[in-house]
C-alpha positions as CSV (number, residue, x, y, z in Angstrom):
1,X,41.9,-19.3,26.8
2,X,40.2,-16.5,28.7
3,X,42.1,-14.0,27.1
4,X,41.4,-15.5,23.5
5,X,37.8,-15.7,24.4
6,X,37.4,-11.9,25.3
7,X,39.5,-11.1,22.4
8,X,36.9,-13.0,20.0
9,X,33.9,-11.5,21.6
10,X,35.5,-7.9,21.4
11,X,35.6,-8.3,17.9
12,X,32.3,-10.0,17.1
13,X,31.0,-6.9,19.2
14,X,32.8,-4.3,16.9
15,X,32.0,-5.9,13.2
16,X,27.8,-6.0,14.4
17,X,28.3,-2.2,15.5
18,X,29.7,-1.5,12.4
19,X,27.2,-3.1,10.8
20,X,24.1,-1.7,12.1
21,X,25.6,1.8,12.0
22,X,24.0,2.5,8.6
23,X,21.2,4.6,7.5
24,X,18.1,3.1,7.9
25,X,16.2,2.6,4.4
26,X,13.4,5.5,3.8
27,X,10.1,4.7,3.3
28,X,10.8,5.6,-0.4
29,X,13.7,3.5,-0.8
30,X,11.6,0.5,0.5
31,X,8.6,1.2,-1.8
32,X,10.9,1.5,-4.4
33,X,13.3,-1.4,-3.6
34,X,10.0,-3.8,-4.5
35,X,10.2,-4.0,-8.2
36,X,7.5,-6.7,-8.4
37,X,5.2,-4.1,-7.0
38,X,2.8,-4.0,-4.0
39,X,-0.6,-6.3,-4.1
40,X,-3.5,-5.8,-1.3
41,X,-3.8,-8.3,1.0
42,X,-6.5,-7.5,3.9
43,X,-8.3,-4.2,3.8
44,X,-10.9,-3.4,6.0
45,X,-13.2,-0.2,7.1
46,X,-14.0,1.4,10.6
47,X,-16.8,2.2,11.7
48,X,-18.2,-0.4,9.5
49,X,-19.6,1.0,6.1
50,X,-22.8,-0.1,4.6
51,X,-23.1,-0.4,1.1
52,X,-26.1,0.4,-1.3
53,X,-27.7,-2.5,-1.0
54,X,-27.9,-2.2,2.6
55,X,-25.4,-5.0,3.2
56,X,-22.5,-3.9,6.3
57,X,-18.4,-4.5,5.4
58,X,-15.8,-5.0,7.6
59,X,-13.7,-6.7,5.7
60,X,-13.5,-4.8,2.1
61,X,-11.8,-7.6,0.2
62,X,-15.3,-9.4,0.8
63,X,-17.9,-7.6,-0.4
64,X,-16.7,-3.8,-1.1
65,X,-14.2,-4.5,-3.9
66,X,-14.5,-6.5,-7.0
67,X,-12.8,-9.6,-8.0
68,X,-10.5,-7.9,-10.2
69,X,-9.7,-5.3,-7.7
70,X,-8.5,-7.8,-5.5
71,X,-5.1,-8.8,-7.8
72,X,-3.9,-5.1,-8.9
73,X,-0.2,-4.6,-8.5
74,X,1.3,-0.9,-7.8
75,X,4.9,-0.1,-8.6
76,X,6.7,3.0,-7.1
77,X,9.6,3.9,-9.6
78,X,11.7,7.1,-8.7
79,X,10.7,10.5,-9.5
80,X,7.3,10.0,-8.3
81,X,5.9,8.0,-10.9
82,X,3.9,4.6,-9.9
83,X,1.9,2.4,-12.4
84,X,-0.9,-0.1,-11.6
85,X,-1.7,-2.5,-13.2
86,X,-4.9,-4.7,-13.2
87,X,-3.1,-7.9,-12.8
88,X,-4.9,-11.1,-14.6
89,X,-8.7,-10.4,-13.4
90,X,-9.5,-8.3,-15.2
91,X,-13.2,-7.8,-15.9
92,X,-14.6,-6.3,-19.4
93,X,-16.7,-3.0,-18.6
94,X,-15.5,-2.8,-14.8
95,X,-12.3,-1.1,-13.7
96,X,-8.7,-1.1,-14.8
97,X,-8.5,-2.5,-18.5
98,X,-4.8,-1.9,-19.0
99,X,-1.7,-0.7,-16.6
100,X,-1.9,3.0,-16.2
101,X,0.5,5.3,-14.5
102,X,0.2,7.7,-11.7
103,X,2.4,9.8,-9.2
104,X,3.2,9.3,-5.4
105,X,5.3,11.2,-3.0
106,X,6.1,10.6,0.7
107,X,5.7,13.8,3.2
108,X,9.2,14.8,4.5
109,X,8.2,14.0,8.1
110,X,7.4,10.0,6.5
111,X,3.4,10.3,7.9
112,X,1.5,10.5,4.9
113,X,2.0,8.7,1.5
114,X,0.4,10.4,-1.3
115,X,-0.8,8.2,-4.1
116,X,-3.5,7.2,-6.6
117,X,-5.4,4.4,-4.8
118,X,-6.5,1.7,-7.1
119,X,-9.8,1.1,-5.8
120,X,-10.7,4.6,-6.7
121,X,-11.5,5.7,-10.6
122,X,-13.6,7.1,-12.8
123,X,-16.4,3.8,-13.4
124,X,-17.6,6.1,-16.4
125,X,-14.6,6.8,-18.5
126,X,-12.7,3.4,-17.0
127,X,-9.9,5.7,-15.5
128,X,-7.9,5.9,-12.5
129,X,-8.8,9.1,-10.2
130,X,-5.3,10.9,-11.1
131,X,-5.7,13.0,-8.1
132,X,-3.3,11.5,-5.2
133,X,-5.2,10.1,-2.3
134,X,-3.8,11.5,1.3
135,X,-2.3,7.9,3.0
136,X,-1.6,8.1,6.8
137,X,1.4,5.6,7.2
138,X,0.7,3.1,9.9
139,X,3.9,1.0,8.6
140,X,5.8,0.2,6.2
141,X,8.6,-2.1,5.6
142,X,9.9,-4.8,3.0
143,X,7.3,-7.4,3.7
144,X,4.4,-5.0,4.4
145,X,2.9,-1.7,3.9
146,X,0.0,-0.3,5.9
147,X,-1.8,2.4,5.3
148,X,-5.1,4.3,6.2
149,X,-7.3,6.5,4.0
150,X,-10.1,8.6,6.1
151,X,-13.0,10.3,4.2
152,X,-16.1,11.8,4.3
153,X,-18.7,9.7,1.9
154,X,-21.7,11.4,1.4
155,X,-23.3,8.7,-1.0
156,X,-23.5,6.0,1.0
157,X,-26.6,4.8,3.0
158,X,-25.2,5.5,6.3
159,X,-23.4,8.7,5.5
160,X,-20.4,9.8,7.7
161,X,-16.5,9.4,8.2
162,X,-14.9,6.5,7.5
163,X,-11.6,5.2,7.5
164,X,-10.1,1.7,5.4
165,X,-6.9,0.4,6.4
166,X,-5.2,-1.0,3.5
167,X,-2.8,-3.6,3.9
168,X,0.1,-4.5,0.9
169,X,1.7,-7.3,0.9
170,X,5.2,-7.5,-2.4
171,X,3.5,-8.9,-5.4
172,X,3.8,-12.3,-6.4
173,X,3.9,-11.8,-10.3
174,X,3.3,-14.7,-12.4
């Protein structure tokens, strides 16, 4: 029985090694991997960033970003090509009217995730900013993705460096 025991044991240890011995998935693999695309679900600034009203935002999803900021869906496709789309809020006159593509591109040492940022376009010509925004990868994996954006605002009231930590969560399409 002891013998049978050990023998069973021996081999539930050698089918688990041989199943964790594979490459873990890449940062790109994962991005791409979610076909439904990537929504925000918590962003938030540090230090705390004061709009033009005066008003201070922590939290970004109340307050900083419009209501139909708040259900975009970003898809990473290979060969750097991502699309976002403006999901079903979509406000006449105020940000994303249609779904518009972009590019992205991980940095070989998997830090920094370089990609159009919704959030950020052209309020005049109703575009997205097509230059890639420099992302510092806190995380990501298949059930999240954070990532931080530092800049240097010179527009707002209380001028300075700031830095918004975006949170994605895999869409939920409808």
């Amino acid at each position: 029985m002891k013998r049978t025991f050990c023998a069973l044991f021996a081999a539930a240890v050698l089918v688990l090694s041989f199943a964790s011995c594979g490459e873990p998935k890449s940062y790109a693999e994962i991005l791409i991997e979610q076909t439904d695309g990537w929504s925000l679900s918590a962003a938030t600034s540090n230090p705390t960033y004061i709009m033009y009203s005066g008003a201070p935002v922590d939290n970004l999803m109340e307050g900083y970003l419009a209501a139909c900021e708040l259900d975009d869906i970003i898809t990473f496709k290979e060969g750097g090509i991502m699309t976002i789309d403006p999901g079903t809020n979509i406000a006449e006159g105020f940000g994303y009217q249609g779904v518009v593509s972009g590019t992205w591109n991980i940095s070989p040492d998997q830090t920094t995730l370089n990609m159009q940022l919704p959030i950020f376009y052209d309020a005049t010509d109703m575009m997205y900013d097509q230059t890639p925004e420099s992302c510092k990868i806190i995380s990501i994996t298949s059930k999240e993705m954070v990532l931080e954006y530092s800049f240097n605002d010179n527009e707002s009231p209380a001028k300075g460096e700031y830095t918004f930590t975006f949170t994605y969560a895999p869409a939920k399409r409808k």
